[in-house]
N, C-alpha and C positions, 0 to 999 in steps of 0.2 A: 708466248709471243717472241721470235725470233726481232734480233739490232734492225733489219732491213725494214719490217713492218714498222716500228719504233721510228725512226727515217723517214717514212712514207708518213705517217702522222703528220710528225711537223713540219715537212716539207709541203702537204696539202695545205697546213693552215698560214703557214710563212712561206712560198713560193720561192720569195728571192732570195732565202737563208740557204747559208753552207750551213749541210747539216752532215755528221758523222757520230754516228755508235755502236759501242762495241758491249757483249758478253762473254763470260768465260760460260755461263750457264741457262742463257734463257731466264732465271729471275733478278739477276744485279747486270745494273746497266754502265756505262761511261758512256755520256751525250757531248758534244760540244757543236755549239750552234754558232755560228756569224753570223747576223743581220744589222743592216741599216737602220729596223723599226726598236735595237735598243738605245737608239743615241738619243741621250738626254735622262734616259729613266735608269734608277738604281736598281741594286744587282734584285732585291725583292720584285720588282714589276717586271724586268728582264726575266727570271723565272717564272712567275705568274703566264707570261705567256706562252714561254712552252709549255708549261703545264696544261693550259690550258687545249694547246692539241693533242695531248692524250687523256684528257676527260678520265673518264671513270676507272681505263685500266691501269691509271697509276694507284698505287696502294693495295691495286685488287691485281690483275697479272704482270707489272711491276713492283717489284716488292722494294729494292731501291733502285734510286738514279741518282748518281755523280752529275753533276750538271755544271758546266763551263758557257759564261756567253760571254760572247763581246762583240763588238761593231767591227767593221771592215778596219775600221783606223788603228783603234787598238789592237788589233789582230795581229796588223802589218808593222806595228812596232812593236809588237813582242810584248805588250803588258797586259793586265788583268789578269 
């Protein structure tokens, strides 16, 4: 599974999220996602739901993912 499909994932299931990721190999990932829907939830249910849009090929044709979220706000000031 090629970063663009990986993109195309969470961008189906979050719409409004800046999504960007990257590999050096097609099985280790670096994701970093911006959306609106994590303001209020901790960084475990902020991941939950990316995770969530890649279903079953995480663990199985992702083998790892680095994963970065934060909301627009914290984005734009540079934290998380």
């Amino acid at each position: 599974m090629d970063a663009k499909h990986i993109e195309q994932l969470i961008q189906a299931h979050m719409p409004e999220a800046q999504v960007s990721v990257t590999s050096p190999d097609n099985v280790h990932y670096t994701a970093q996602v911006i959306s609106d829907q994590f303001t209020g939830l901790n960084r475990i249910a902020q991941h939950r739901l990316v995770h969530a849009a890649l279903g079953d090929a995480l663990g199985g044709e992702i083998h790892a993912l680095s994963l970065t979220t934060r909301t627009p706000a914290d984005h734009a000031a540079g934290a998380g």
